[in-house]
N, C-alpha and C positions, 0 to 999 in steps of 0.2 A: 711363228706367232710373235708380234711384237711385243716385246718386256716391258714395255711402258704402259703399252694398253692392259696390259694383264695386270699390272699394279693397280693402273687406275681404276679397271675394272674390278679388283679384288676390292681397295675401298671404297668404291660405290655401293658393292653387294656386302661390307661391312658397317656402312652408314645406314643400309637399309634396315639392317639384322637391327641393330642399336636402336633405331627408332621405330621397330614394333615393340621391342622391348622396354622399352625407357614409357612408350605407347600405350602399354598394356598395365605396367608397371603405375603410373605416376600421370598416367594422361589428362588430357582436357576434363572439367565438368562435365559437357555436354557427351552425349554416347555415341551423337550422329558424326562429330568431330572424331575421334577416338575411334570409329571406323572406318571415315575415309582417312584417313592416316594411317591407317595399317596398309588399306588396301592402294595408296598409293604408293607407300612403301616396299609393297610386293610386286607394283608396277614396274616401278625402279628396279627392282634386284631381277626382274623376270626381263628387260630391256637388257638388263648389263649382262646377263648370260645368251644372250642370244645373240649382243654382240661379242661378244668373246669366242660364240661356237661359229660365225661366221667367219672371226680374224683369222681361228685356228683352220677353216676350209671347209668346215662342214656345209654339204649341200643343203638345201632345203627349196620345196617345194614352192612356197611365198617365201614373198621378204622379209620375213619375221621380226627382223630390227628395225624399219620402216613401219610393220605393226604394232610390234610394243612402241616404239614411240608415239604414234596418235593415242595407244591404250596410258600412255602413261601423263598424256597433254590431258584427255579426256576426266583420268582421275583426278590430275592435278586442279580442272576447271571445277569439279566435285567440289573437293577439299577448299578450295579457295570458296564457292558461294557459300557452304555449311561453315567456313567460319570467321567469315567476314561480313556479311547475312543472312546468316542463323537459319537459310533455306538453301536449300542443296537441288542437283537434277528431280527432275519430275518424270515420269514413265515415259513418254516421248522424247525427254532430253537423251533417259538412256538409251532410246530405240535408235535415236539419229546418233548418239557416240557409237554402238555397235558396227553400224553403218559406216563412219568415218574409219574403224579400224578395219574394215574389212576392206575396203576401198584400194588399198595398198594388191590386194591378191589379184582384183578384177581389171588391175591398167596394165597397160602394154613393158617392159620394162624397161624403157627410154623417157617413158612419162611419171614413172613413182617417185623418182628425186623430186622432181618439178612438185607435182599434186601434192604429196606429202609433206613439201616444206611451205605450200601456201596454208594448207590444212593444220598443221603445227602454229604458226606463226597467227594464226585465224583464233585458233583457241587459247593460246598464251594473251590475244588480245581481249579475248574475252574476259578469261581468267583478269587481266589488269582490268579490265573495265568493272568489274564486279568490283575491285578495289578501292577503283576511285568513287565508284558510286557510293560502296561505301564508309567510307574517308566524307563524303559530302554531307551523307546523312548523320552521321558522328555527331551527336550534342557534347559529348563530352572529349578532354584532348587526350586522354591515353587511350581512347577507341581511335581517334583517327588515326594516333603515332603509331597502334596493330597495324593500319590499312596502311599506311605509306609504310611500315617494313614490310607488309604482305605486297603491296608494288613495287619495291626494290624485287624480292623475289620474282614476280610475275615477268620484271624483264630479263633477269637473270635466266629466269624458264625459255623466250622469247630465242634469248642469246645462243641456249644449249641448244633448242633443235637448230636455229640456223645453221650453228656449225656445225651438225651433226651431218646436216642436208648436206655441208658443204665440201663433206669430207676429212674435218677436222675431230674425229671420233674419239681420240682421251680428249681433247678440250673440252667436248660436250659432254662427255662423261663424270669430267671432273666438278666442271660447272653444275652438273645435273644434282652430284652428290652433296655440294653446297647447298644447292636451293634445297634438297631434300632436310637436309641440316636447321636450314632458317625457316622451312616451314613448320620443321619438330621444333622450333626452339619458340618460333611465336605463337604456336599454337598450344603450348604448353605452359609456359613461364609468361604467367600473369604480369610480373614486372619487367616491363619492356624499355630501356633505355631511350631516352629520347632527343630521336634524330636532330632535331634542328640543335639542340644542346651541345650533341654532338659535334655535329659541325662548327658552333660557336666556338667551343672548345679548342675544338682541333685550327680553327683560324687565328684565335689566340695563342693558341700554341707557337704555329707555322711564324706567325708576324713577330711574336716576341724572339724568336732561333734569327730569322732574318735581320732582325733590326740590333741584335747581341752581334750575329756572326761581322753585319757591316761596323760596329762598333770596334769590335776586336783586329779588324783589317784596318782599319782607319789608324789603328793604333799601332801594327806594322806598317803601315805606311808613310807615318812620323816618324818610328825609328830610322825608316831607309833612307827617308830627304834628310835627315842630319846625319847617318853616314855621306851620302854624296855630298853632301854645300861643306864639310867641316872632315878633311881626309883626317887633319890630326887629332880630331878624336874618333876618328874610325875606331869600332870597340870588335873585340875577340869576335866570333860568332857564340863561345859558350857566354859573354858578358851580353850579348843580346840579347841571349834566350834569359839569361839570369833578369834582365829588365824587362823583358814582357809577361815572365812568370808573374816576379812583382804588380808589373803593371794590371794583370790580370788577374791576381790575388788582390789586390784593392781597388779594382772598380766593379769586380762583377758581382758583387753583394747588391751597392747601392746599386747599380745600372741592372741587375735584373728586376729590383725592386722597383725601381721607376719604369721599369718598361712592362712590368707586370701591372701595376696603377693605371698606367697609362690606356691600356690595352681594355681594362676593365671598363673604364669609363667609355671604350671608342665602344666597346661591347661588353656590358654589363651582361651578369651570370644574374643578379638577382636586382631588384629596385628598390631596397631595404637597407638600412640599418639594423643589423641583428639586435646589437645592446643595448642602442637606444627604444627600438618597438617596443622590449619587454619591460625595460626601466619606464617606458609614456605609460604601457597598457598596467603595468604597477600600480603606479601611485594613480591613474585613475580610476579603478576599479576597485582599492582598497576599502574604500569608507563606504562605499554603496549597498544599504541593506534592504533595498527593492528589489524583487524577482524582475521585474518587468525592465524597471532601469538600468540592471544589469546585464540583460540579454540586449536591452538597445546599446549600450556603451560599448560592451566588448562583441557585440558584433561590427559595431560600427570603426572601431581602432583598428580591429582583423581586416574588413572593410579598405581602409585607407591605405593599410600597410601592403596589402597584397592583392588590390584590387579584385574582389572576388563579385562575382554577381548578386548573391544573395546569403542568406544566415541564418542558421537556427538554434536554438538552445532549447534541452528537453532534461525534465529532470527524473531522477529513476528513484523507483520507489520497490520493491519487493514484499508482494504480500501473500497468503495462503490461499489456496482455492478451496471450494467443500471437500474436492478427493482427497484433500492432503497434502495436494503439490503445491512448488513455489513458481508467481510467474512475476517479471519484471515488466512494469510499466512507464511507458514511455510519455513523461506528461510535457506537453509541450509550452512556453514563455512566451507571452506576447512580447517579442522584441519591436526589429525594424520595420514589420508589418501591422496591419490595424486589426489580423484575427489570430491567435495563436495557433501554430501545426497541431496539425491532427494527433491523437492519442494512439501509444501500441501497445497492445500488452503480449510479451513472448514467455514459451515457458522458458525454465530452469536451461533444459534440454537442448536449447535451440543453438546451431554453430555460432551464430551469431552474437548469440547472449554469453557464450563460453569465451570468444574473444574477445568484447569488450571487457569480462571481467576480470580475466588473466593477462591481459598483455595492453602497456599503455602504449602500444605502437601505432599512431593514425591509421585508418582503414581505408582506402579508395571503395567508391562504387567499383570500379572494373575490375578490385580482386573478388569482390561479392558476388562479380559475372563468370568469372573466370576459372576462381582457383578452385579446385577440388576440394579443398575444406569446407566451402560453402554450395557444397552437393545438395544437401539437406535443408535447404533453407524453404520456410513453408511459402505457396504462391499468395497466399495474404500478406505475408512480406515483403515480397519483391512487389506487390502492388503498391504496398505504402513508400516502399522508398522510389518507385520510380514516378507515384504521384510529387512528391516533395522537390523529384530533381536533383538531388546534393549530392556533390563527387566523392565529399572527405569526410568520415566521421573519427571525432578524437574524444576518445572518454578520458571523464574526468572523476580522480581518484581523492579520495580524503583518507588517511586513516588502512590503507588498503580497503576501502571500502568502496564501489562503483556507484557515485551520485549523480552523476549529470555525464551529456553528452553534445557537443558541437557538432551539428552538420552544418556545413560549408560548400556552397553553389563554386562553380563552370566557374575561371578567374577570366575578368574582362578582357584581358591580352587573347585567350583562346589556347595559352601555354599552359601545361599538365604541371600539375606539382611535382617540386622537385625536392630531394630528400634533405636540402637544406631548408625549404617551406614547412615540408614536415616535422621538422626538427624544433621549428620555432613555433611550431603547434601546438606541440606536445610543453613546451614550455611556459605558451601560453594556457593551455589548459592546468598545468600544474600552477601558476598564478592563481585563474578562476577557482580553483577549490575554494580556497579560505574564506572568498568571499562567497561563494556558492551558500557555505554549508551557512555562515552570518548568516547571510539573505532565506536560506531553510529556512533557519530557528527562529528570524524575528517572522518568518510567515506565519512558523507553529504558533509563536508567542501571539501572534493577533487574532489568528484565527482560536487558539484559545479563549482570547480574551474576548472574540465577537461570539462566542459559543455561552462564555458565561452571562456576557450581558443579555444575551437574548433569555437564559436561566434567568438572570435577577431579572429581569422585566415580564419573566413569563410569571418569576413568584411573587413579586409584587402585584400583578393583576389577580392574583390568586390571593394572594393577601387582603387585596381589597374585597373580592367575591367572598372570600370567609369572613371577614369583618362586616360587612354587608349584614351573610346570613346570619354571624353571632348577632346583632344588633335585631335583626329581623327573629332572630329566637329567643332574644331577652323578653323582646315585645310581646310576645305569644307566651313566654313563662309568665312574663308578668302579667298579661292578660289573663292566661290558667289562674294563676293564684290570687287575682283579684277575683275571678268569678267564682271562686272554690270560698272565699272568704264570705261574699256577697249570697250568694249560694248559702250557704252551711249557717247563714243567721236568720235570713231566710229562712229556710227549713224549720230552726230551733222554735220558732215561735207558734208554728201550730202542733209542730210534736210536743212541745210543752202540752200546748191546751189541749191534746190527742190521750195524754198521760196523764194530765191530771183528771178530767173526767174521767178517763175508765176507772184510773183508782179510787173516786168518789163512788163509779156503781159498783166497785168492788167492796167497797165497807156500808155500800147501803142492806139495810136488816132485809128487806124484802129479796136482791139479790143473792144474798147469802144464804136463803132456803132454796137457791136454785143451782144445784152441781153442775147444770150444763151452759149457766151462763156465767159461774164462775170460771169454768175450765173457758170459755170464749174469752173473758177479759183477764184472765193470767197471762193467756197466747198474747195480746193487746200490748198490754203491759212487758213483756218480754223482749216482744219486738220492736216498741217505740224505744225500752232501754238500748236494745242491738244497734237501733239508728243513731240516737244520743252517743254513741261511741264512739260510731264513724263517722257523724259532722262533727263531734269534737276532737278526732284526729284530722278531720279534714281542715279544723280551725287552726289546731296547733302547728301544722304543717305549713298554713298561711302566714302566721305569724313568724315563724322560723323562719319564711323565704323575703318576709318584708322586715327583717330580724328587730320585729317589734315586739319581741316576749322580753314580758318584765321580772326577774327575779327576785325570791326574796330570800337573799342569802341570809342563813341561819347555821349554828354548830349542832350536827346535830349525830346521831348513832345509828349506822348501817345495821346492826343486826334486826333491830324490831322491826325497821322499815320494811327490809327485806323478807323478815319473818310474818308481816301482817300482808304482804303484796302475796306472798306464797300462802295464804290461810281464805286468799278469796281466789285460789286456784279450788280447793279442795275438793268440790262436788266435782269439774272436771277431771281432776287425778281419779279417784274414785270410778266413774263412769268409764275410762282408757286404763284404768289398771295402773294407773304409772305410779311412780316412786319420785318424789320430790326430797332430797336431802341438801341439809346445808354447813360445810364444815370452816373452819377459823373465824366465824364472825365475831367472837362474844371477846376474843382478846385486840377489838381494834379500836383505833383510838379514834375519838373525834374526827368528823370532816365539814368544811364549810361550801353548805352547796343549797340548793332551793329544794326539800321537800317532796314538793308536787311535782318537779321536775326529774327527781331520783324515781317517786312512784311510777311516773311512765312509763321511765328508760326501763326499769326492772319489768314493769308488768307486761310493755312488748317483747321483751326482750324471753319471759317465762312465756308468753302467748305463745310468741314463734317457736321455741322447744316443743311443746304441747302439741302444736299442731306438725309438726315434723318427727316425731319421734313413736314408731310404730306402735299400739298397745302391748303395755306389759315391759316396757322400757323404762329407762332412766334417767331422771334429769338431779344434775345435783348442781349447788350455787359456791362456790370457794371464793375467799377473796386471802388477801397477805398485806400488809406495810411492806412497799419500797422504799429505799434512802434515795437520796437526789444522783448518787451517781448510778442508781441503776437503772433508774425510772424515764422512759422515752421524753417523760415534761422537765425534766431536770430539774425539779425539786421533791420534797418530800412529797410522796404518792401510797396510794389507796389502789392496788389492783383488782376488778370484781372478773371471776371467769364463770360465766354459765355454760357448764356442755352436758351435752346432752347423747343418745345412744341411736340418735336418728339415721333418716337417710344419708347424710351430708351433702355438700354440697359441691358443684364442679369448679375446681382450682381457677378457672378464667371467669368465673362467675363471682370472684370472692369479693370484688370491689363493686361489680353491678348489681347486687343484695341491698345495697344502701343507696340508691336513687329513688327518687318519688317515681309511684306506680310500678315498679319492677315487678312481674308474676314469673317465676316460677311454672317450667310446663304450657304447655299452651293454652291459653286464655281461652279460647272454643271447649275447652273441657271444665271450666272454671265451676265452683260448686262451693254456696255458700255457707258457712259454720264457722262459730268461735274459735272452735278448742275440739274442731273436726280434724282427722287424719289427714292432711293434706286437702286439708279445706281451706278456701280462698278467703281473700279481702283484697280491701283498695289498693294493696301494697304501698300502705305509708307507713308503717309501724318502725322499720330500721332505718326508713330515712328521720321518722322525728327521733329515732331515738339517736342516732350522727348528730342532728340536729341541735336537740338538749347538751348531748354532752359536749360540742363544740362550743356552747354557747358557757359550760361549764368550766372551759378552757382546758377540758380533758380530750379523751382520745379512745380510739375505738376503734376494734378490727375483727376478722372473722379468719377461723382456721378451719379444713380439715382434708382428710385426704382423698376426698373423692365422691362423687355420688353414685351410690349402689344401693338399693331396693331393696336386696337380700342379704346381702351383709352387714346394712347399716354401720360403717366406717364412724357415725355421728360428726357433732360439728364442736366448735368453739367458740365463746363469745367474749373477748378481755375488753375491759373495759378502764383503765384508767383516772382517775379523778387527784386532784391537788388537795392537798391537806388545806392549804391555806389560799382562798382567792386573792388572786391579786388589788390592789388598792388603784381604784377608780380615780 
């Protein structure tokens, strides 16, 4: 057996071993990829043993090495459509490869070299044609840079069966384990170096060693014409070498640096000024605090600088969902186009979103095809982004914080970004921040401010509508209380004449021998007085809201007042049982106040006790001198407190007790009596009595804690009055 095949054949079948493992290990995204790469890698290792038991003399039946080689053409044609067209053999494709590898057993063995190396050479072409086909369809350049190194390999496969046909068996074996190599290396490693760069490279390399090496001969060639034209100063050979060290210690700095320049310009690596792009896109993008003007300016500088086809800007926002989770939304900038990109919202969770936020490394479209981190990307995603079209996305950071994000379109040249492009990406997005997050805040700042203007103009129209209706419910108060005034005098003048007849047939002698027509005009009489009550609080209530009551301020002594208003309660106390008591009156001093305006206040004020305070209860009257610093009016005051042992009343109810008309209970159950238990009226009594004593320039309020039925809590009633009226 030949030692050299057995080598070669040993790293063949150790190339295979490595990339099932490396395969299994670390493989492609796609699963249908990461299959046939195994199993052409088992083609390979099962080829390289079969050559090796042939070298070593083992018979066999078929040509087994002849077989595995179409078996391992066939695989290779596999592998090559599933990952350079993302569609692989179809059931008849495998039915005609089974066929192709059998084909070797069924020919005469004068015809197998022959058949088999057109059959090999048939499917390597294929294999390259699938390459190129697609290399053509490639919108993007590092899908096509995959397909032109997947066609370097496809000939390099071409190359191996030839020779293998040819009887050059390690060469095609060696070659075989190469291609097997570059097809694990680009089927796997997303980041593919890029050939034509390469080449450029490598041409500038070549041109600048050529154009040094003649440089440096040239300059042996000067020393050697002035040793011949000048013997006497023919110099040592070691003073030679000593002058071309020199010589070549002080020119090859500058001379590679000019032939490096040079070389650049015959073949440019990039069409940019690094310092200057970032120093333009700088200062023009700094003052800009428009969303939209910012997206059109620095897409448009990126634009200029690296000819790109098109641009996006999207800004990222993170908010909560109802489950709890967080998802990032991708709100897109009307830039260089006239509708802004589509919106994304991805969760927390998504590879995608874990990238942008931990790593400011620019992203290709083709590692989001390719790499196995992006296994898990959802198919509503790869929908948005292959609507959109954009090769590059580069997030942009504030604060370690992930705000915005640049997608960036195919570059017009049709050349893949190169990690110098990315590098100025990444710089330029670190630029855009400052201004990003500016152009945020004055959004937040407007769209706050269009938020509140639309509040002040919603409350201004609402201002108006309530101005409106207060004006439209003045009108209607003041209507009520003209017709309550117009009304109630009205009224007075034939209940006058209603009362004074019956009292005349009350004291007439004939009458008065009749018990059942005195008992009719007492009823008469009783009830014209009940009416006289209530147009005269209907009057003074009028008067109070058109604050035409006229006073007649006098000095005069609470306790008699108060003791004569409580002396024409007495038939009611008597009839409810109740207990009227009155304590500190007799040590108070003078007060100046109206009279007939104190009689109301007191006598609504004992009415509503009476009628709230269950029989057999208690109403008592206190009053005290305040000094000006204790007293709510801040001068010297007169406090009156009537409470009582009633039902009380409910704490949110304590201010709505003194508006005109307030009832108490539901008015459907309303039931009429003076100094009845929870008997009704017009409910004007605490509003005239608010009334009087504001006009008294005193003050007035209601305590208690609560309304209860059964417990009767009772109420409070403080009353307030100034010693001395103020001077008109």
């Amino acid at each position: 057996m030949d030692s050299f095949i057995l080598t070669v054949t040993l790293l063949e079948f150790a190339a295979a071993l490595a990339a099932i493992i490396l395969t299994l290990r670390r493989g492609p995204s796609q699963a249908a990829t990461r299959r046939a790469l195994v199993f052409y890698a088992l083609g390979v290792a099962l080829w390289g043993v079969f050559t090796l038991l042939e070298s070593g003399g083992t018979p066999f039946l078929f040509p087994m090495g002849y077989m595995a080689l179409i078996l391992v053409m066939v695989l290779y044609l596999h592998l090559t459509r599933v990952t350079v067209l993302e569609k692989g053999l179809v059931w008849w494709g495998w039915l005609i490869g089974a066929a192709l590898v059998a084909v070797p057993a069924a020919l005469p063995p004068v015809l197998v070299q022959h058949v088999c190396g057109g059959m090999a050479l048939f499917l390597a072409g294929a294999a390259l044609g699938s390459a190129l086909s697609a290399r053509k369809r490639a919108q993007q350049p590092l899908h096509r840079n995959r397909a032109e190194l997947w066609s370097i390999s496809a000939l390099l496969m071409a190359l191996s069966a030839a020779l293998f046909i040819l009887q050059y068996t390690a060469a095609a074996h060696l070659i075989q384990a190469t291609v097997l190599l570059l097809a694990l290396y680009a089927a796997i490693q997303y980041r593919l170096p890029d050939l034509r760069r390469l080449l450029r490279h490598g041409t500038r390399y070549l041109l600048v060693t050529v154009l040094s090496t003649l440089l440096f001969l040239a300059l042996f060639l000067v020393l050697h014409v002035l040793n011949d034209a000048y013997p006497a100063l023919r110099l040592h050979p070691w003073q030679t070498y000593s002058l071309l060290a020199a010589g070549i210690a002080v020119a090859i700095k500058p001379a590679l640096d000019g032939l490096t320049r040079w070389s650049e310009r015959i073949l440019p690596t990039t069409g940019y000024d690094m310092t200057h792009t970032v120093r333009e896109y700088s200062l023009s993008i700094s003052n800009i605090l428009e969303l939209d003007t910012l997206a059109t300016v620095a897409i448009g500088l990126i634009n200029e600088a690296l000819e790109v086809q098109s641009g996006m800007l999207f800004l990222t926002e993170s908010k909560p969902t109802k489950e709890g989770k967080t998802v990032y939304e991708l709100r897109g900038v009307r830039g260089m186009g006239q509708t802004a990109p589509l919106p994304l919202e991805l969760p927390s969770d998504d590879p995608l979103v874990k990238r942008l936020k931990e790593d400011s490394t620019p992203l290709t479209q083709y590692e989001i095809d390719f790499s196995p981190e992006f296994r898990d990307v959802g198919e509503k995603t790869r929908q948005w982004l292959a609507k959109h079209g954009q090769e590059v996305y580069v997030p942009i950071y504030t604060k370690e914080e992930w705000i915005g994000l640049l997608a960036l379109g195919p570059r017009l040249s049709g050349a893949p970004y190169q990690e110098e492009d990315l590098n100025l990406l990444r710089t330029l997005a670190d630029q855009t921040a400052v201004a990003l997050s500016n152009a945020r805040l004055v959004e937040g700042l407007t769209r706050l401010n269009n938020d509140f203007r639309r509040a002040y103009n919603a409350m201004q129209k609402a201002n108006l509508q309530l101005e409106q209706a207060n004006r439209q419910l003045e009108r209607l108060d003041r209507t009520k209380s003209d017709f309550i005034s117009v009304t109630s005098h009205e009224l007075r003048t034939p209940l006058t004449l209603i009362s004074g007849y019956a009292q005349l047939l009350l004291e007439d002698a004939q009458q008065q021998e009749n018990e059942f027509h005195q008992q009719l005009l007492k009823g008469m009489l009783d009830g014209t007085d009940r009416m006289h009550t209530i147009i005269s609080s209907m009057l003074d209530m009028a008067s109070i809201d058109a604050r035409s009551i006229k006073l007649r301020i006098e000095p005069l002594m609470l306790a008699p007042l108060i003791g004569m208003v409580a002396k024409s309660f007495g038939k009611a106390l008597e009839e409810r049982n109740l207990t009227l008591e009155t304590k500190n009156l007799q040590g108070l001093p003078t007060i100046e106040a109206d009279p007939e305006a104190l009689e109301k206040i007191f006598t609504h004020l004992l009415n509503n006790a009476i009628k709230y305070t269950p029989d057999g209860g208690k109403i008592s009257v206190a009053a005290r001198l305040l000094s000006a610093e204790k007293s709510p009016l801040q001068t010297e005051s007169v406090e009156v407190v009537v409470q009582d042992t009633g039902i009380g009343i409910d704490p949110k109810h304590l201010d709505l007790i003194f508006t005109k008309f307030y009832q108490t209970g539901e008015v459907s159950l309303h039931s009429s009596g003076k100094t009845k238990f929870k008997g009704g009226g017009p409910g004007l009594g605490l509003a005239i009595v608010r009334g009087l004593v504001q006009t008294l320039n005193g003050k007035v309020w209601a305590y208690s804690e609560g309304y209860d039925e059964e417990k009767c809590p009772g109420s409070r009633f403080h009353i307030v009055l100034p010693r001395r009226q103020p001077q008109q």
